[in-house]
C-alpha positions in Angstrom: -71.2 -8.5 -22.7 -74.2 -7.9 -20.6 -75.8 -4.1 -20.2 -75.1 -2.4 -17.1 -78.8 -2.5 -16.1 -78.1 -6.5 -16.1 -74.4 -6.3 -14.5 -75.4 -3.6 -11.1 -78.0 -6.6 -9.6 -75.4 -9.1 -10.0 -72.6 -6.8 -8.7 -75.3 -6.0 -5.6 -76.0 -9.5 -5.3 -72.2 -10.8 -4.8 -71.5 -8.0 -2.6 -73.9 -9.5 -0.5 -73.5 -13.0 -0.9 -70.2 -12.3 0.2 -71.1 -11.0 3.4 -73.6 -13.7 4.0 -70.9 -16.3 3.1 -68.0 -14.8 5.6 -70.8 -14.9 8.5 -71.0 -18.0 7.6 -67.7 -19.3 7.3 -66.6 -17.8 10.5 -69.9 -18.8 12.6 -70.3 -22.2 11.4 -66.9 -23.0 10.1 -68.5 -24.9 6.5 -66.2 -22.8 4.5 -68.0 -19.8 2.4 -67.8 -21.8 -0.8 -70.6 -23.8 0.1 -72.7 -21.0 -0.6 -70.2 -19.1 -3.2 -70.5 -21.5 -5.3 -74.2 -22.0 -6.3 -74.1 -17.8 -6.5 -71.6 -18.1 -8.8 -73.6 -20.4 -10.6 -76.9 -18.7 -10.6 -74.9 -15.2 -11.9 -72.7 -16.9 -14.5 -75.8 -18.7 -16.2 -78.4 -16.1 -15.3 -75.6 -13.8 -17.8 -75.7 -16.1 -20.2 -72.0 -17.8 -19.8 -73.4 -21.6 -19.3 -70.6 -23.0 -21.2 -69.4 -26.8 -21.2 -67.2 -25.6 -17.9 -68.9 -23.6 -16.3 -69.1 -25.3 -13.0 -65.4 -25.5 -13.1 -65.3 -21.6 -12.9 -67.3 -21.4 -10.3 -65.8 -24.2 -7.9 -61.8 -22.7 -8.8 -63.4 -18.9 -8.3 -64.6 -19.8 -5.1 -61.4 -21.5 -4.0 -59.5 -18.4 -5.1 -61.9 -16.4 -2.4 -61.1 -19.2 0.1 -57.2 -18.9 -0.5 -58.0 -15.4 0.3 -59.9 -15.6 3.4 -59.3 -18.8 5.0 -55.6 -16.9 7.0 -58.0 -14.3 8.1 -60.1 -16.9 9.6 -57.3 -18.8 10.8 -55.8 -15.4 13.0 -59.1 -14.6 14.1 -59.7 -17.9 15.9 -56.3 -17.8 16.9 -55.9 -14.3 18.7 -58.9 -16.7 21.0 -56.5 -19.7 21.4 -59.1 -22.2 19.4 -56.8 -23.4 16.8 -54.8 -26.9 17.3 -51.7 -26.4 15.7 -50.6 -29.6 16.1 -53.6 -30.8 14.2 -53.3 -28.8 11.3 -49.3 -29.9 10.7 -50.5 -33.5 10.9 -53.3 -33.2 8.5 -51.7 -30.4 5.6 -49.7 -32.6 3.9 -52.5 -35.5 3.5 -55.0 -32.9 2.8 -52.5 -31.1 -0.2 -52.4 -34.6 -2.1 -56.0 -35.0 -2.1 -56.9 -31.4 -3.4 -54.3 -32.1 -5.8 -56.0 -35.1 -7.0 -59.4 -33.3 -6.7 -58.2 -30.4 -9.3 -57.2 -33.1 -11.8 -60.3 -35.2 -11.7 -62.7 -32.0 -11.5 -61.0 -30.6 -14.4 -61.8 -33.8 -16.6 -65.2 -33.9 -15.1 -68.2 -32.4 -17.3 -70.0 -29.7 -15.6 -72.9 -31.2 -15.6 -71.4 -34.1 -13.3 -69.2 -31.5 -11.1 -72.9 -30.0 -10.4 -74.5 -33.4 -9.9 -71.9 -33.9 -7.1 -71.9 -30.9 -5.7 -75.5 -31.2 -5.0 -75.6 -34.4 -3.7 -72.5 -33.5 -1.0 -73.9 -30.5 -0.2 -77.4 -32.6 0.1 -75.5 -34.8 2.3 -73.9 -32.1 4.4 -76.9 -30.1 5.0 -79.0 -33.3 6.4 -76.0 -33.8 8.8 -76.2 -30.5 10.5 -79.8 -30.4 10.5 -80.1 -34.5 11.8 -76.2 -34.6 13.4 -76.1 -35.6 17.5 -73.1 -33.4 19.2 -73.2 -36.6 21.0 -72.3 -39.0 18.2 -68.3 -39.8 18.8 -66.8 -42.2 16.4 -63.5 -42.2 19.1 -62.0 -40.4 22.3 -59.2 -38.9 20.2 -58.1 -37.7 17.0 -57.3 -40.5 14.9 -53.5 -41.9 14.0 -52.0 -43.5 10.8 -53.5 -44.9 8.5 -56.8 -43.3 9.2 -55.6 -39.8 9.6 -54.2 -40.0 5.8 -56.8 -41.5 4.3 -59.8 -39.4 6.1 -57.2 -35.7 5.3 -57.1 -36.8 1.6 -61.1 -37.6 1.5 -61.5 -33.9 3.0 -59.3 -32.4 0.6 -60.3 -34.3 -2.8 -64.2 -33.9 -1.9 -63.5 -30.2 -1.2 -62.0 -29.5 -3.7 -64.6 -31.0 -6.5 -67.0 -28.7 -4.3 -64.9 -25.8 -4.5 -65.1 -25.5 -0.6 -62.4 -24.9 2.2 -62.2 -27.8 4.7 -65.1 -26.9 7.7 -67.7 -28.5 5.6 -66.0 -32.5 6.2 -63.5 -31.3 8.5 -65.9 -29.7 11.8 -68.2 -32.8 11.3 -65.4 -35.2 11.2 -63.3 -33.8 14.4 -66.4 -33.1 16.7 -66.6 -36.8 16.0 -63.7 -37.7 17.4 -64.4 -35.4 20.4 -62.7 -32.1 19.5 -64.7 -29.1 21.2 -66.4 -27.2 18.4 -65.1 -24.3 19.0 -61.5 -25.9 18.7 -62.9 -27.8 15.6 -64.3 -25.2 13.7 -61.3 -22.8 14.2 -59.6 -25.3 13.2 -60.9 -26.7 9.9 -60.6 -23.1 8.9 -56.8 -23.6 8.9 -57.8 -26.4 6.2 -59.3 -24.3 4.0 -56.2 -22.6 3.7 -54.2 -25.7 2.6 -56.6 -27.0 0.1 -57.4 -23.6 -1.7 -53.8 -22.7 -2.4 -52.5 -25.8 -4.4 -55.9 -26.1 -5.6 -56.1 -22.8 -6.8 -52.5 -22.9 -8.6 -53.7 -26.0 -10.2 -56.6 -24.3 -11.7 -55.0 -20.8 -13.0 -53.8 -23.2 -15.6 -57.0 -25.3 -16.1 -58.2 -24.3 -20.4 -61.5 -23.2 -19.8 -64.4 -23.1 -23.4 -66.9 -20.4 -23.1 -65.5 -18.7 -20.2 -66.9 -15.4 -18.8 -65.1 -12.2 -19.8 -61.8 -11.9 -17.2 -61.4 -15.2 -16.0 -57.8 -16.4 -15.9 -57.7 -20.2 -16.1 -61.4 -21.3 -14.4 -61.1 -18.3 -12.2 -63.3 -14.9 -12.9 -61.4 -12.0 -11.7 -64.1 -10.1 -11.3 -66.2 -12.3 -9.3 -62.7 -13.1 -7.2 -62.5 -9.1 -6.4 -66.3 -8.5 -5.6 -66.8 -11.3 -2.8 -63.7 -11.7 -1.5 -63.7 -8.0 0.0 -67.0 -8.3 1.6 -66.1 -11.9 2.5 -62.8 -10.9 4.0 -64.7 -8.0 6.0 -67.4 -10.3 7.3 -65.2 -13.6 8.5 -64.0 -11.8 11.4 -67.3 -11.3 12.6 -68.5 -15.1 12.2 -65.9 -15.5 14.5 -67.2 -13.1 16.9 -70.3 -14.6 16.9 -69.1 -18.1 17.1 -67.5 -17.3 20.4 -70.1 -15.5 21.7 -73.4 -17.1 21.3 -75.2 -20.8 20.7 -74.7 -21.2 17.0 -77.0 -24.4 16.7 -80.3 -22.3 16.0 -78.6 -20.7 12.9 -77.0 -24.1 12.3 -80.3 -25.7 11.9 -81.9 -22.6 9.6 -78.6 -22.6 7.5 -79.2 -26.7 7.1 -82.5 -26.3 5.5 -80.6 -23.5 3.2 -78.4 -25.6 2.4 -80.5 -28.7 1.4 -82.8 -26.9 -0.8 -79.6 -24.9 -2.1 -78.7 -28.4 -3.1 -82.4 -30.0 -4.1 -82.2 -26.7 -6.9 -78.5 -27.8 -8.3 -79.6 -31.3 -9.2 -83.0 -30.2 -10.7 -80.8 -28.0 -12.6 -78.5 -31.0 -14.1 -82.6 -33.0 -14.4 -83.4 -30.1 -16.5 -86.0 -29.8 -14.7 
């Protein structure tokens, strides 16, 4: 177990990531875990707890903080009317099968490879909000059978091997088909909801070797409890912001984040 003189900057440092990664979540709609999980990362192997699974920890501990977070998101954007109901009951049930199929082939996946993906998604993400044309439409509407299932399952199964809720795939993919992004962002945050909870039940009874101290299944307790306060706290003002200002300057500076966020995971998995 690490000294307390090791533990306070890491206790410190998820206190704040958690902040940074409500803003975010709530400003942006990309889901906080696209930031969660390369913290948890960094901390878990900066403490010495790089075991064979580790990246399966940190993708099921940021889902946990999702789950917990992602309804507090949701009522924020609703109390402004953002959030298309209709939508969300279309797309759960789709998006449920593939986070259930994202648990089982991320828990057979070595870590090494979850990270490998993670970075180039989150690569591919980040070049799409810093390149990405609000004018690019793929259609005039949301799209019907079988499109709608195939695209829900491909938002839930990638987010789930990134350990993300669904803004990340699901903002991009409905301003595409001409949803508002206000509307879209509030409400991808309702699909952050549906993939963390089966996701997260799936992984409470994931075997994990090496695990940190505290972590039930793949998720750390304690690293649950620290962020998803702060994150809880901060969502709520995302949303303020979102409604309340021109996001695509922050968008841009979070894009260049993210992609050298991501450039560091795969020199990580290069051993470089």
């Amino acid at each position: 177990m690490p000294d307390l003189a090791t533990l306070l900057p890491m206790i410190a440092f998820l206190l704040a990531i958690g902040a940074f990664a409500g803003v975010i979540a709530g400003l942006l709609g990309v889901g906080g875990g696209i930031v969660l999980v390369p913290a948890f990362f960094f901390m878990f192997d900066h403490l010495g707890y790089a075991g064979p699974q580790l990246m399966q920890v940190c993708v099921a501990t940021s889902l946990a903080t999702i789950m917990a977070t992602s309804m507090r998101s949701v009522m924020a954007h609703n109390r402004k009317g953002a959030v298309d109901w209709l939508v969300l009951r279309q797309w759960a049930a789709w998006i449920v099968i593939g986070a259930v199929a994202g648990v089982f082939v991320a828990s057979s996946l070595k870590s090494t490879t979850l990270t490998a993906i993670f970075g180039i998604l989150a690569m591919i993400a980040g070049l799409y909000m810093a390149l990405g044309r609000d004018t690019w439409r793929a259609a005039e509407a949301m799209p019907a059978q079988p499109t709608r299932g195939i695209l829900a399952i491909l938002i839930g199964f990638f987010s789930v091997l990134m350990g993300i809720g669904g803004g990340t795939f699901g903002v991009p993919m409905m301003t595409l088909y001409n949803t508002p992004i206000h509307r879209a962002v509030a409400t991808a945050s309702g699909f952050g909801m549906v993939i963390a909870v089966p996701s997260v039940i799936g992984f409470l009874f994931l075997p994990v070797d090496q695990a940190p101290p505290y972590t039930l299944g793949a998720i750390n307790i304690p690293a649950f409890l620290l962020v998803v306060g702060t994150t809880y706290l901060a969502t709520p003002w995302g949303v303020k912001l979102a409604h309340s200002m021109n996001p695509k300057p922050l968008k841009r500076a979070f894009a260049v984040f993210l992609v050298l966020v991501a450039l560091n995971m795969l020199r990580k998995v290069a051993g470089w």
